[in-house]
C-alpha positions in Angstrom: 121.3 99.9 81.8 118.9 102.8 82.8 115.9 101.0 82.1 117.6 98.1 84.4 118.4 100.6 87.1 115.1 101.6 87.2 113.2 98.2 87.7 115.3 98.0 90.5 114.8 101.1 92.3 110.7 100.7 91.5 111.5 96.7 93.4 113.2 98.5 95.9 110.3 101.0 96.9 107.7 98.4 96.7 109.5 96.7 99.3 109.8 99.8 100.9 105.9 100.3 100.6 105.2 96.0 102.0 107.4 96.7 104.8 105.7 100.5 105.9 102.6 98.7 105.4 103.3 95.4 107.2 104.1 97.5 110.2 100.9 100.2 110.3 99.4 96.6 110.3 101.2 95.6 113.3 100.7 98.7 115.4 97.0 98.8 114.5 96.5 94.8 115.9 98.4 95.6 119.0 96.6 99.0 119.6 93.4 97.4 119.4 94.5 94.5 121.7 95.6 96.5 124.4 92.1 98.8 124.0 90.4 95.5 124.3 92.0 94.6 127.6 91.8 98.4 128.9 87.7 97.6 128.1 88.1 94.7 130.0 89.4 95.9 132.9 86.6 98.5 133.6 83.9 96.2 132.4 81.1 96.9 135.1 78.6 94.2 134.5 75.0 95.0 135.4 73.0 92.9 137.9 69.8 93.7 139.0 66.1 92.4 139.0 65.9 91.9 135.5 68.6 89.5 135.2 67.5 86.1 134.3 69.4 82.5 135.3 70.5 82.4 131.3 72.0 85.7 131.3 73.9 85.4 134.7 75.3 81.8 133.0 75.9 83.9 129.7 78.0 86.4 132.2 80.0 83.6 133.6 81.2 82.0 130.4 82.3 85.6 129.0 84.4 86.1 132.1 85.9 82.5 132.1 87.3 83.7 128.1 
């Protein structure tokens, strides 16, 4: 009976554990979404003489995403 109680309160707190864990996982994907779009909003690309034809097209294609 003990040893039955037991292997259900060690289930219980690895549950417990999957669900803590399930969420830190959650929180970190959606706090490094929204810093992905805060870097995209302050993205300032650089243009100057040095540019070349490939890496204005390269600049295009990476805003169109």
């Amino acid at each position: 009976m003990i040893a039955m109680h037991k292997h259900e309160l060690k289930k219980k707190n690895n549950m417990d554990n999957l669900r803590f864990l399930a969420k830190q996982i959650q929180t970190d994907r959606e706090r490094k979404s929204h810093s992905h779009q805060v870097e995209r909003l302050y993205y300032k690309p650089h243009f100057g003489p040095e540019e070349t034809d490939m890496q204005l097209d390269m600049e295009d294609d990476r805003s169109l995403q």
